[in-house]
C-alpha positions in Angstrom: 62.4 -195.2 161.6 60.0 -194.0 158.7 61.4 -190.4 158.3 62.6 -190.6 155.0 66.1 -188.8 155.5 66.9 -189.7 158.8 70.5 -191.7 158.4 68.6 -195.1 160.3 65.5 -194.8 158.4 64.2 -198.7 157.4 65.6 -199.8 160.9 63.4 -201.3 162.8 64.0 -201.2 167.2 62.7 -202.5 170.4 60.3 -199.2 171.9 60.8 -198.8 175.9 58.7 -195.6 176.4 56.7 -193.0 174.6 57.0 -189.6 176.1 55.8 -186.0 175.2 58.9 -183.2 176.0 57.3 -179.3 175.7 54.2 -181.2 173.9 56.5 -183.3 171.5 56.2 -186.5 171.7 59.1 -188.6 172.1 60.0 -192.4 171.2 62.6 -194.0 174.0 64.7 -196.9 172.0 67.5 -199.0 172.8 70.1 -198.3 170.5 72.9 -200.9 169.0 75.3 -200.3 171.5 72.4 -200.7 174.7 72.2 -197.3 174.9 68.4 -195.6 175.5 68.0 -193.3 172.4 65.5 -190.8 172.1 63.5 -189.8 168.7 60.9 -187.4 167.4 57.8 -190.2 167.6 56.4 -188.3 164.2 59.7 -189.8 162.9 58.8 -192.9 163.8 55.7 -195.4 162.6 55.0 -195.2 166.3 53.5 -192.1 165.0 50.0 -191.3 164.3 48.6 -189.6 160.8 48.7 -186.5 160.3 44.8 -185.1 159.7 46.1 -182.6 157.0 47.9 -185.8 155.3 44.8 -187.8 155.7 42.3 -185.2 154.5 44.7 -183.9 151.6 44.3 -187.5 150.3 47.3 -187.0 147.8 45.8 -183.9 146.5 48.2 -181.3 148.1 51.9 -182.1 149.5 52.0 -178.1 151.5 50.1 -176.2 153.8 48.3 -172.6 152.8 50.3 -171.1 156.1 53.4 -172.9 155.2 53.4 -171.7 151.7 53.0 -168.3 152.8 55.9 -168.3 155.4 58.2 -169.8 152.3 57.1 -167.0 150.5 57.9 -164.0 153.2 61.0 -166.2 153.5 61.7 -166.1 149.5 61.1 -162.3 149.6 62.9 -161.7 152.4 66.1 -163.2 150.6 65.5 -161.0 147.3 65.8 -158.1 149.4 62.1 -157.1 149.3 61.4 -154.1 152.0 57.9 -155.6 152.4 56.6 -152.5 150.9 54.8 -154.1 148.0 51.4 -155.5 148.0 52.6 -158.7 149.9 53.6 -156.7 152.7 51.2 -158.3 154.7 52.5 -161.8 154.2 50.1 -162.4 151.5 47.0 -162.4 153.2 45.7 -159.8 151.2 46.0 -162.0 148.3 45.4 -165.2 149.1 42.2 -166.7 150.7 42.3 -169.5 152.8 40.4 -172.1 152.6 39.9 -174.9 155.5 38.3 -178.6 155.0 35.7 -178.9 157.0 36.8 -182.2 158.8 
């Protein structure tokens, strides 16, 4: 398990199956106890790099389109009515700018 909060992360287990559910992959394992455990497999080292990870290189730890839903999010908490210029989730304001990868 490499995700880093996940209460077995550092374990290491024997892998019976990989298997996408609704276009998740999976990880089957065998748990302590002989039981077949299922796990995200982007949890897992099973897993394979994310591009945005790869072509971020370090440089950036968040996403343009997950910065802007935290913050909608964060002005939907202070009790914003959206009426302001960031009514539009902030696209108005901020340009995005893709990698060409």
């Amino acid at each position: 398990m490499t995700h880093p909060f996940h209460p077995l992360h550092g374990r290491e287990f024997e892998l019976v199956e990989i298997k996408p559910v609704m276009g998740v992959g999976y990880v089957h394992y065998t748990g302590d106890d002989g039981a077949l455990c299922s796990i995200r497999q982007a949890w897992t080292s099973v897993s394979s790099e994310d591009p945005f990870v790869r072509v971020a290189a370090g440089r950036s730890a968040f996403r343009v389109s997950d910065l802007l839903a935290l913050g909608a999010l964060m002005d939907s908490l202070a009790g914003d009515d959206g009426g302001g210029k960031e009514a539009d989730g902030g696209t108005e304001t901020v340009k995005e700018i893709l990698p060409n990868v």
